[in-house]
C-alpha positions in Angstrom: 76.2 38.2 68.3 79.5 39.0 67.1 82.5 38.5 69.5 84.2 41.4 71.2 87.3 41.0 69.6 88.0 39.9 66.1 91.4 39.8 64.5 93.0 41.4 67.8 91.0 44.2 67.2 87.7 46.1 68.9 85.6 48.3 67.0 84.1 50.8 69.5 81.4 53.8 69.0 80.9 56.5 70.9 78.2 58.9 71.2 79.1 62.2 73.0 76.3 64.6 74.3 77.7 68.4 75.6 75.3 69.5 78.7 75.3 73.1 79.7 75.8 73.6 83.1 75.6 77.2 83.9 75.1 76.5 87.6 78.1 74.4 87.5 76.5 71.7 89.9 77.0 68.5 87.6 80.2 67.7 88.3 80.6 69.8 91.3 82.7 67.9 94.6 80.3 71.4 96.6 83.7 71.7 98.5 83.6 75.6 99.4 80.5 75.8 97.4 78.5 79.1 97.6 74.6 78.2 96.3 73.6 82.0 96.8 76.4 83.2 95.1 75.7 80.6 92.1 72.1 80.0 91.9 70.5 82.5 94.0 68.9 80.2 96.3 69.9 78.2 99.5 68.3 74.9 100.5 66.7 73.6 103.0 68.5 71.1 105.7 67.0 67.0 105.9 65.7 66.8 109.7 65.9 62.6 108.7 63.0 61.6 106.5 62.0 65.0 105.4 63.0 65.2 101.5 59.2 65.4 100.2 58.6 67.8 102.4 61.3 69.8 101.5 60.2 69.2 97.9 57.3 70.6 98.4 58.2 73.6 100.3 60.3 74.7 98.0 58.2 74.0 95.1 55.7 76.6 97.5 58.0 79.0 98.0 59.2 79.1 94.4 55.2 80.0 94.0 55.4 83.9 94.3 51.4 84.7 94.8 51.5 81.9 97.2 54.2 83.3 99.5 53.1 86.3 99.3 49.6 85.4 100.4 51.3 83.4 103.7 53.2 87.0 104.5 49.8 88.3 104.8 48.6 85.8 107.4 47.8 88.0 110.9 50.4 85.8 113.3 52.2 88.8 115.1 50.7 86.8 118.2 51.5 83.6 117.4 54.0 80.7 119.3 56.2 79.3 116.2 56.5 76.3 117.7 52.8 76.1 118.0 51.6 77.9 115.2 52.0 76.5 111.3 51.2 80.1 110.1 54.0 81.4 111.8 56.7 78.8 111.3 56.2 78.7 107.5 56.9 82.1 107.4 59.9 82.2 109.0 61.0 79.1 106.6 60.0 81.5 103.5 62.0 84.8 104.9 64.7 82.6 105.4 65.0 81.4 102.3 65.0 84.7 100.7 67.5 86.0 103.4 69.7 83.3 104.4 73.4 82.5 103.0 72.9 78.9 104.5 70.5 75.7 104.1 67.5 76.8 106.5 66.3 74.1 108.9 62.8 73.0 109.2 62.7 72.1 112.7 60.3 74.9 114.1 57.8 73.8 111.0 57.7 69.8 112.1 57.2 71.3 115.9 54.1 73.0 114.6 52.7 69.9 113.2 52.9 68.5 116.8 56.1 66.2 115.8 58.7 64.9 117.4 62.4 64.4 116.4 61.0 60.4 115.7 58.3 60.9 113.1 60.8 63.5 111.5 62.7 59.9 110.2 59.4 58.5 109.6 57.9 58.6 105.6 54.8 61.0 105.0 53.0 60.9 102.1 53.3 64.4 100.5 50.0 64.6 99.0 48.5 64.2 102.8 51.4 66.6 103.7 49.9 69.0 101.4 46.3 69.1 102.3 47.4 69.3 106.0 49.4 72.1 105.6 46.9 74.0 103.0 43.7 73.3 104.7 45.3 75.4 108.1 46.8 77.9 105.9 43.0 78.4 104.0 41.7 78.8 107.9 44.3 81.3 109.1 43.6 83.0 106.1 39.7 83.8 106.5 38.6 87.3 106.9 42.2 88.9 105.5 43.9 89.7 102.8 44.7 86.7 101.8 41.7 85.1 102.3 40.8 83.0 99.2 44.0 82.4 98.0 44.2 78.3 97.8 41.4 78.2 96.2 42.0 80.3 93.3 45.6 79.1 93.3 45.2 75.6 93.5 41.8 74.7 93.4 40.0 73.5 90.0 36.5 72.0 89.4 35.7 68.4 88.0 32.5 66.6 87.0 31.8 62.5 87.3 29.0 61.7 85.2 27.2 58.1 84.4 24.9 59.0 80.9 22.8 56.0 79.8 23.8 54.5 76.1 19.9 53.6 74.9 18.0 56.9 77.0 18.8 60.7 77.4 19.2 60.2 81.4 22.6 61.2 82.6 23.5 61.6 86.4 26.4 63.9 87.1 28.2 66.2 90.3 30.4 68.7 90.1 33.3 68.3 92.7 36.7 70.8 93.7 39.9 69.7 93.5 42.8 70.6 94.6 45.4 67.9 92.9 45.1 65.3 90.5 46.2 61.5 91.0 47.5 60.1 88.1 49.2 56.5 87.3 52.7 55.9 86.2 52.6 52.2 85.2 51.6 51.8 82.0 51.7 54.7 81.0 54.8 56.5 78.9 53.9 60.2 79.2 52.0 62.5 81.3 49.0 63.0 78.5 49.2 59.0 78.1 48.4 59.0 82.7 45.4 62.3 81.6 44.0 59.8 79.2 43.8 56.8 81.0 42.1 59.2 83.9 39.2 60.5 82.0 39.0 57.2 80.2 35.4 55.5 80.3 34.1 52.5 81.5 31.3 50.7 80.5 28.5 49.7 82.8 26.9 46.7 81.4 25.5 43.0 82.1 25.8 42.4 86.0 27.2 45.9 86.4 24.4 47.9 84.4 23.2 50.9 85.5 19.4 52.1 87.7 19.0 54.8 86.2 15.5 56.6 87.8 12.5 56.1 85.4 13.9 54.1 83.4 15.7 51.2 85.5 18.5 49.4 84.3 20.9 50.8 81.2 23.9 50.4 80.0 25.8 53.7 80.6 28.8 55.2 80.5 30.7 56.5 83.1 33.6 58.9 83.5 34.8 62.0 84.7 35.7 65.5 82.6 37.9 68.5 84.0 35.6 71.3 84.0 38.7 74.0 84.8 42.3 73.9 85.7 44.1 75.9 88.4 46.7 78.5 87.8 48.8 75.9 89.5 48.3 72.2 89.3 49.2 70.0 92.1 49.7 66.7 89.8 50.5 63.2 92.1 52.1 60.9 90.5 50.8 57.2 91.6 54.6 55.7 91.7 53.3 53.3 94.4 50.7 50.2 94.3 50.1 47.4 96.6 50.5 44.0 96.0 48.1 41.8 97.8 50.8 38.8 96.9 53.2 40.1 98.8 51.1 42.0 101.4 53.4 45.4 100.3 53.4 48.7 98.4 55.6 48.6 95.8 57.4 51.6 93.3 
């Protein structure tokens, strides 16, 4: 609450953090800059709308059993406009190939798109399944048939277990990512919690459970195994029936 300046003079503190930057990207203007030469890598071009795709494809590709596994897809007969199998290679050998950003307009044809719904927003996690679920198809009866699953997939089990009986009620379901919430929550073990937290079935909301009929239970779920690699969606959206909107 003290003024600025006392005495015609300003006492000021400074706090000074040194970054690494071995890539050299941080304060880069990119004028004349070579990503291959620096990093390695090239990136891949924004058709409009397309940066969570391109997330995502990179984050794929950066996934060595699971590019592998798309190389071994049978698509020597294949359209690339027409064929996701096929287009997604290409994308993959480009990016270990090209000096340039690759483009990603071959892929969006093989989803049926036009140049329009390439400057419209997906949602990634949709995306994703889209994209996996033909992959898992083109890749029955080869050699990389399989592979999603045990890449991606993981098993999880929803339960209701009375408090007063032993009866408990439970399935066992795949998954393939998990959606957790941000708000509220500070860390990612704070969003795991809050996801495998109970709730209490009781009064109006009591449970029928068979042969012994109404009980207050618990209800929940527990992750039975994890994936090698974990899809994790992060709920940065909710809507707000106020304002008839989603908001971040």
């Amino acid at each position: 609450m003290r003024p600025l300046i006392e005495n015609d003079c300003c006492n000021i503190t400074a706090f000074v953090r040194v970054l690494k930057d071995p890539t050299g990207v941080l304060w880069h203007n990119f004028i004349n800059y070579d990503s291959k030469k620096e990093t390695g890598y090239v990136g891949l071009k924004n058709q409009g709308a397309t940066c969570y795709m391109n997330s995502l494809l990179q984050s794929l590709y950066c996934t060595t059993h699971f590019r592998k596994a798309v190389y071994q897809i049978p698509t020597e007969d294949d359209d690339p406009v027409k064929s996701i199998s096929l287009a997604l290679q290409r994308v993959f050998y480009q990016l270990q190939t090209s000096d340039t950003p690759v483009g990603t307009t071959e892929l969006t044809r093989s989803f049926g798109w036009d140049s329009l719904e390439s400057f419209m927003q997906h949602d990634v996690q949709e995306f994703n399944r889209v994209l996996q679920d033909n992959l898992e198809g083109k890749m029955k009866n080869t050699g990389a048939d399989g592979a999603i699953s045990k890449l991606f997939g993981g098993k999880m089990k929803s339960y209701v277990k009375c408090v007063s009986v032993d009866y408990e009620s439970s399935r066992v379901e795949d998954y393939y990512d998990i959606q957790l919430n941000v708000k509220g929550c500070k860390t990612l073990d704070d969003s795991f919690m809050e996801y495998i937290q109970e709730e209490t079935l009781e009064g109006e909301n009591k449970y029928h459970a068979e042969g012994y009929g109404l009980q207050d239970a618990k209800k929940g779920v527990i992750f039975e195994s994890f994936p090698p690699v974990l899809h994790l969606q992060l709920k940065r959206f909710e809507y707000d029936m106020q304002r008839d909107t989603t908001v971040k």
